[in-house]
C-alpha positions as CSV (number, residue, x, y, z in Angstrom):
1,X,0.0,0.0,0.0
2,X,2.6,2.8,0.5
3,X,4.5,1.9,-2.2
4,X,1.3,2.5,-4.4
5,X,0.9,5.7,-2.3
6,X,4.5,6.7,-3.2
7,X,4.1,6.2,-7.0
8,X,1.0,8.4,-7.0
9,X,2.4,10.8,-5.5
10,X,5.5,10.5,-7.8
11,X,3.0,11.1,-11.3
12,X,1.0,13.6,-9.2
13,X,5.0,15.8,-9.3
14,X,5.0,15.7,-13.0
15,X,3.4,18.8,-14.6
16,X,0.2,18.2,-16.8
17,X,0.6,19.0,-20.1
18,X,-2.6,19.2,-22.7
19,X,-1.8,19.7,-26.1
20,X,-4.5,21.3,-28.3
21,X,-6.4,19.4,-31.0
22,X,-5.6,19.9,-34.5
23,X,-8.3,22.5,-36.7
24,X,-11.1,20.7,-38.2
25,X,-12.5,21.9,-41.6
26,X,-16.0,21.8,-41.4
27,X,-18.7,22.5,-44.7
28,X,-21.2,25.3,-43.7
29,X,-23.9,23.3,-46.0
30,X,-23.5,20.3,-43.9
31,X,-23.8,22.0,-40.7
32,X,-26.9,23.6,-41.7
33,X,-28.6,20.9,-43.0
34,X,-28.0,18.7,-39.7
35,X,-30.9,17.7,-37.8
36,X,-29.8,19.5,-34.7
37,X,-29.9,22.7,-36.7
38,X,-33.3,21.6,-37.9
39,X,-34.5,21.9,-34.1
40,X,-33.9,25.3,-33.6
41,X,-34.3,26.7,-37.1
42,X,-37.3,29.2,-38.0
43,X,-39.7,28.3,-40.8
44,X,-40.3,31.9,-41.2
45,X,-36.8,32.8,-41.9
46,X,-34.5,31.3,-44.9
47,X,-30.8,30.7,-44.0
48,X,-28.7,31.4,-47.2
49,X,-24.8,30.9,-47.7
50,X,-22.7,33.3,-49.3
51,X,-22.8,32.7,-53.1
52,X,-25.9,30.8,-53.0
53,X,-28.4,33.3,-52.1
54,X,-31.3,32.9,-54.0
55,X,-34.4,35.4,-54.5
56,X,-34.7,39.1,-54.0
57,X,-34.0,40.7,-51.3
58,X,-35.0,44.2,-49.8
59,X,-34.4,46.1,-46.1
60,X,-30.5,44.7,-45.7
61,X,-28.9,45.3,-42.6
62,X,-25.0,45.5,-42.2
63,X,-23.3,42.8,-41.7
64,X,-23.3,41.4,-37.9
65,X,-21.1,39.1,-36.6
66,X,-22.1,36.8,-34.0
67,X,-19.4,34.7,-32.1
68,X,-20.7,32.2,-29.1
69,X,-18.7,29.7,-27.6
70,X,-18.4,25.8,-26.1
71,X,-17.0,25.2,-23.0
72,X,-15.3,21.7,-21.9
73,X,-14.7,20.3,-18.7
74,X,-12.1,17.2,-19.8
75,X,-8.8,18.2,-18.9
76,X,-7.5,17.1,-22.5
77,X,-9.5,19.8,-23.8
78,X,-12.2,20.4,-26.5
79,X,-13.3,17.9,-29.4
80,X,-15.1,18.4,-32.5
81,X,-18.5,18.4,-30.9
82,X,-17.6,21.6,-29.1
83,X,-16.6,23.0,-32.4
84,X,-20.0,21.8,-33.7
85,X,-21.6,23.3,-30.0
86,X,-19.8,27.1,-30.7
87,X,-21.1,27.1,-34.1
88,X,-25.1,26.5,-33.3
89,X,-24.8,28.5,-30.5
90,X,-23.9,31.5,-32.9
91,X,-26.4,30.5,-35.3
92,X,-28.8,30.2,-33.2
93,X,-28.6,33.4,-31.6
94,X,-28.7,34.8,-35.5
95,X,-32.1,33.5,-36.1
96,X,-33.6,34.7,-32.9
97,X,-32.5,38.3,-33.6
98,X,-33.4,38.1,-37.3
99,X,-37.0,36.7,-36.0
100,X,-37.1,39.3,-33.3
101,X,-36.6,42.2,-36.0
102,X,-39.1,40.9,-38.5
103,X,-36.3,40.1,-41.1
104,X,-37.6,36.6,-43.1
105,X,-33.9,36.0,-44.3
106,X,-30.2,35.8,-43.4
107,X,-28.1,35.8,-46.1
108,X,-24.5,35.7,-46.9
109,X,-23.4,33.3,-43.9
110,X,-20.2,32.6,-43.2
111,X,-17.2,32.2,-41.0
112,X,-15.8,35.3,-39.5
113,X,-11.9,35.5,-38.6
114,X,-10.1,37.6,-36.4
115,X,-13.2,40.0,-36.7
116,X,-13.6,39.8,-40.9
117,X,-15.2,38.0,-43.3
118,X,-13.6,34.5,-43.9
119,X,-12.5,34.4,-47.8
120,X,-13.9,30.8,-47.8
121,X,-17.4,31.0,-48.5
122,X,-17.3,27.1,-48.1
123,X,-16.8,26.7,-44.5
124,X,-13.8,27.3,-42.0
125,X,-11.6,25.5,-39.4
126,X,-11.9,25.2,-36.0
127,X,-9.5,24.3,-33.2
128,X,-10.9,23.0,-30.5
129,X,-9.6,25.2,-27.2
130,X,-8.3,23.7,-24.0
131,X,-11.2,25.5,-22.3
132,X,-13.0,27.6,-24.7
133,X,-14.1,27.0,-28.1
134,X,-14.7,29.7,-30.3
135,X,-17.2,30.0,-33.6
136,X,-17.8,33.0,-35.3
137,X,-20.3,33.8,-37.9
138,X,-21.0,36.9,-40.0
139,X,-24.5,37.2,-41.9
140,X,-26.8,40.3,-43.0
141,X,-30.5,40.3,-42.5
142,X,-32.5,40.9,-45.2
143,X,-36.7,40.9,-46.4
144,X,-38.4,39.4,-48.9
145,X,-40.5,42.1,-51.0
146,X,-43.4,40.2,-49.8
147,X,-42.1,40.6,-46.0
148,X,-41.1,44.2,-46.3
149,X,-44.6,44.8,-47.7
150,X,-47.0,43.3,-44.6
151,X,-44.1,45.2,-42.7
152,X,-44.9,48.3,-44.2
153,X,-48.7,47.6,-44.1
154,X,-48.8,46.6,-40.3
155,X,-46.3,49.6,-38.9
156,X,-49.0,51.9,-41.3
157,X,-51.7,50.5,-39.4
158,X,-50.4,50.6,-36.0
159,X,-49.0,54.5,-36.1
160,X,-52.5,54.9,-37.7
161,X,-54.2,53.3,-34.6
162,X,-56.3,56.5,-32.6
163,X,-55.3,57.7,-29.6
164,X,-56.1,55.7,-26.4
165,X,-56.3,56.8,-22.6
166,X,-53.5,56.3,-21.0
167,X,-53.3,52.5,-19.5
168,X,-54.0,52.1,-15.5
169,X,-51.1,53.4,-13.6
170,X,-49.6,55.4,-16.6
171,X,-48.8,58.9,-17.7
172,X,-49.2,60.4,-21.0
173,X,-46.8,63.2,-22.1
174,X,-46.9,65.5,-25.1
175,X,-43.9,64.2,-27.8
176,X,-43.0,67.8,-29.0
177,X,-42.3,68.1,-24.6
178,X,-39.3,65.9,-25.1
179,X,-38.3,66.9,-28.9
180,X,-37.9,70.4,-28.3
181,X,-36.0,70.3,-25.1
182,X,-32.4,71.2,-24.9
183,X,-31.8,67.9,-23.7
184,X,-32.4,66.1,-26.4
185,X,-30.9,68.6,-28.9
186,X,-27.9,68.3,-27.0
187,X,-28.0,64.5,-27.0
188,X,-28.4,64.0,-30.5
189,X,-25.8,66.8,-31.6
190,X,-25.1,67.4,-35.2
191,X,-24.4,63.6,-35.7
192,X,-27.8,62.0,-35.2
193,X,-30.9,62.6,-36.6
194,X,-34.0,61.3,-34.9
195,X,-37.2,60.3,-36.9
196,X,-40.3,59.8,-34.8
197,X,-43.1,57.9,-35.6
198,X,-43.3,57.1,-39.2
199,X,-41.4,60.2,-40.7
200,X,-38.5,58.4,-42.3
201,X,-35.8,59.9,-44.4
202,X,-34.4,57.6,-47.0
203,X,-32.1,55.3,-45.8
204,X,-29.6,52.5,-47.1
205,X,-28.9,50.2,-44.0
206,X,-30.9,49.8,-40.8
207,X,-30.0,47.7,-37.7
208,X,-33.4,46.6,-35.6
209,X,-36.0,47.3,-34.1
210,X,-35.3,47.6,-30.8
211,X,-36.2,48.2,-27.6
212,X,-35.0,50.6,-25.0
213,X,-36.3,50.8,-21.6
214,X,-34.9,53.5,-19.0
215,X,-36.8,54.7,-15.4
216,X,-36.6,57.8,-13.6
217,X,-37.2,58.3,-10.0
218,X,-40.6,60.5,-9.4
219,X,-39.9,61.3,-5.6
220,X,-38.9,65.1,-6.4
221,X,-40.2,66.0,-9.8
222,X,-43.3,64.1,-10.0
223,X,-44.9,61.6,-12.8
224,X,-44.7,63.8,-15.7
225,X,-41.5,65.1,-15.6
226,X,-40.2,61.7,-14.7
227,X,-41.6,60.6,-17.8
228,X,-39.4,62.8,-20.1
229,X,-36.3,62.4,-17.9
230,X,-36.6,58.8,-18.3
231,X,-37.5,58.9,-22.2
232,X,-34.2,61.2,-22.5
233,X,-32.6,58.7,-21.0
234,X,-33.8,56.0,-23.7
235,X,-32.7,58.3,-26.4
236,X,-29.4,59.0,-24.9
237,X,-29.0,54.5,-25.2
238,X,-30.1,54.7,-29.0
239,X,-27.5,57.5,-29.6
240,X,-24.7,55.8,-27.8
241,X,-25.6,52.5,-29.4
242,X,-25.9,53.9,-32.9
243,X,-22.3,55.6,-32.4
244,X,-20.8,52.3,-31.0
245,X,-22.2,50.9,-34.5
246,X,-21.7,53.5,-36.7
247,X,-25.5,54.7,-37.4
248,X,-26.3,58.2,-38.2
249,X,-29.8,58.4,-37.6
250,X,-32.7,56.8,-35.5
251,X,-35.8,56.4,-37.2
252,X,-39.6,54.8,-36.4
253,X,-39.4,56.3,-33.1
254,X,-42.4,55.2,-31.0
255,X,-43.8,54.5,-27.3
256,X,-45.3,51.8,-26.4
257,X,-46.5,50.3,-22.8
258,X,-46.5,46.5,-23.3
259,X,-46.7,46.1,-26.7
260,X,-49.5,48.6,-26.7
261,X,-49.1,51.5,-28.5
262,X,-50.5,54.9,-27.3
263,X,-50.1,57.1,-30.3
264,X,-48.0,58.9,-32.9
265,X,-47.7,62.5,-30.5
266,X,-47.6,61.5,-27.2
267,X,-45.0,59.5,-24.9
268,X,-46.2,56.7,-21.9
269,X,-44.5,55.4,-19.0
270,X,-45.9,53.1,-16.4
271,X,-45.7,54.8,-12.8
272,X,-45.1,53.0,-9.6
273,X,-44.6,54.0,-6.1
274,X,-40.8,55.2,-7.0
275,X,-40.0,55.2,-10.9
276,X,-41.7,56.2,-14.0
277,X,-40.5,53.8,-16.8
278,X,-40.3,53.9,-20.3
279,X,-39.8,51.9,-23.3
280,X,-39.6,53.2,-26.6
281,X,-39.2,51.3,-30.0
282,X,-36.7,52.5,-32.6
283,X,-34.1,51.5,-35.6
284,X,-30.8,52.4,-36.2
285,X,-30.2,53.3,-40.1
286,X,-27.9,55.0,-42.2
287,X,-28.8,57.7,-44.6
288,X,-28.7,57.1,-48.5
């Protein structure tokens, strides 16, 4: 028994060394069409590789690039299957987004490397990490004509919707209260424009919808003027998320209270017992 004892201890003095797996090629077609991908894939939206996009197109974002990753608890490190893992993880998250925006198609898919566009439309490698495996994929979102159309036809009819009462335990305040305050000048500077409801400008690229909620505390200046300090405080999260991507303008600007919306010149906040809170609706874009 202690001689066993002694030759544990003896391996246990050697330092462990893991040497990483070699890169594995994988085919972006194959991936895709795996059942596992099958699972999680929307019927609503097409998935199309780069160079094989088929149909028209209309509404394309910029390119996004989503990277997710697999994590592995053997202490020889990661296998293909994490590789596999990282990659529907990234996809995954892809579809939701597109779904949540109302896009009906992601197109030009492919592997992203060191932050770029692989040049193999085909697939990539991946080396599975000691710890951490890491997939990236870049795509744009795009519409259909037909999608962009019942788009169109259903933001028409809810902007178009009469004005309502305000909800129980929520505040109505005047749109031009917040647009013509110095605050939100100053906020948006001379590099954003802001569009509110559906006053657009032409514009090449947009990135959303999207939702940004913010709260104001009503202790000291009471409901209303909570209200516009909190939707300021939404608008100053657009601007600083339209900078961070490169946007120049913020357009379909709207309030809503739980999906609910109250009306083209007016802003609502639910009020509680402390905060007034807001959530308004918008899209990043670039000008033509």
């Amino acid at each position: 028994m202690k001689s066993k004892r002694l030759i544990a201890l003896s391996l246990a003095s050697f330092p462990f060394v893991a040497f990483a797996a070699d890169p594995i090629y994988f085919r972006l077609s194959e991936l895709l069409a795996s059942e596992s991908v099958k699972d999680f894939s929307k019927p609503e939206v097409t998935l199309h590789l780069t160079a094989r996009v088929t149909g028209t197109f209309v509404e394309p974002s910029r390119p996004e690039t989503y990277t997710r990753s697999a994590l592995s608890l053997s202490p020889f490190g990661g296998s293909k299957r994490h590789c596999v893992e990282a990659f529907e993880k990234s996809l995954k998250a892809m579809i939701e987004d597109a779904v949540a925006r109302g896009y009906d198609a992601i197109i030009d898919i492919r592997a992203a490397v060191d932050g770029k566009p692989s040049t193999d439309p085909e697939g990539f490698s991946c080396k599975p990490g000691y710890k951490t495996t890491e997939v990236a994929l870049v795509s744009t979102f795009a519409m259909t004509e037909a999608a962009a159309r019942r788009a169109a036809e259903e933001e028409q009819r809810a902007l178009n919707l009469p004005e309502r009462p305000p909800a129980a335990n929520s505040v109505l305040v005047p749109l031009d209260a917040l647009l013509t305050s110095q605050e939100a000048k100053s906020l948006l500077g001379s590099s954003i424009t802001a569009h509110w409801g559906t006053t657009v400008a032409a514009y090449s690229t947009r990135f959303g919808p999207d939702d940004y909620t913010e709260a104001a505390d009503t202790k000291s200046i009471g409901q209303e003027e909570a209200c516009k300090q909190a939707a300021l405080k939404a608008l100053q999260s657009m601007v600083e998320e339209a900078k961070s991507r490169n946007y120049d303008s913020l357009i379909r600007i709207r309030s809503h209270l739980n999906g609910e919306y109250a009306g083209g010149s007016v802003i609502e906040c639910a009020v509680g017992k402390k905060a007034a809170t807001v959530t308004l609706q918008a899209s990043l874009a670039n000008k033509r």
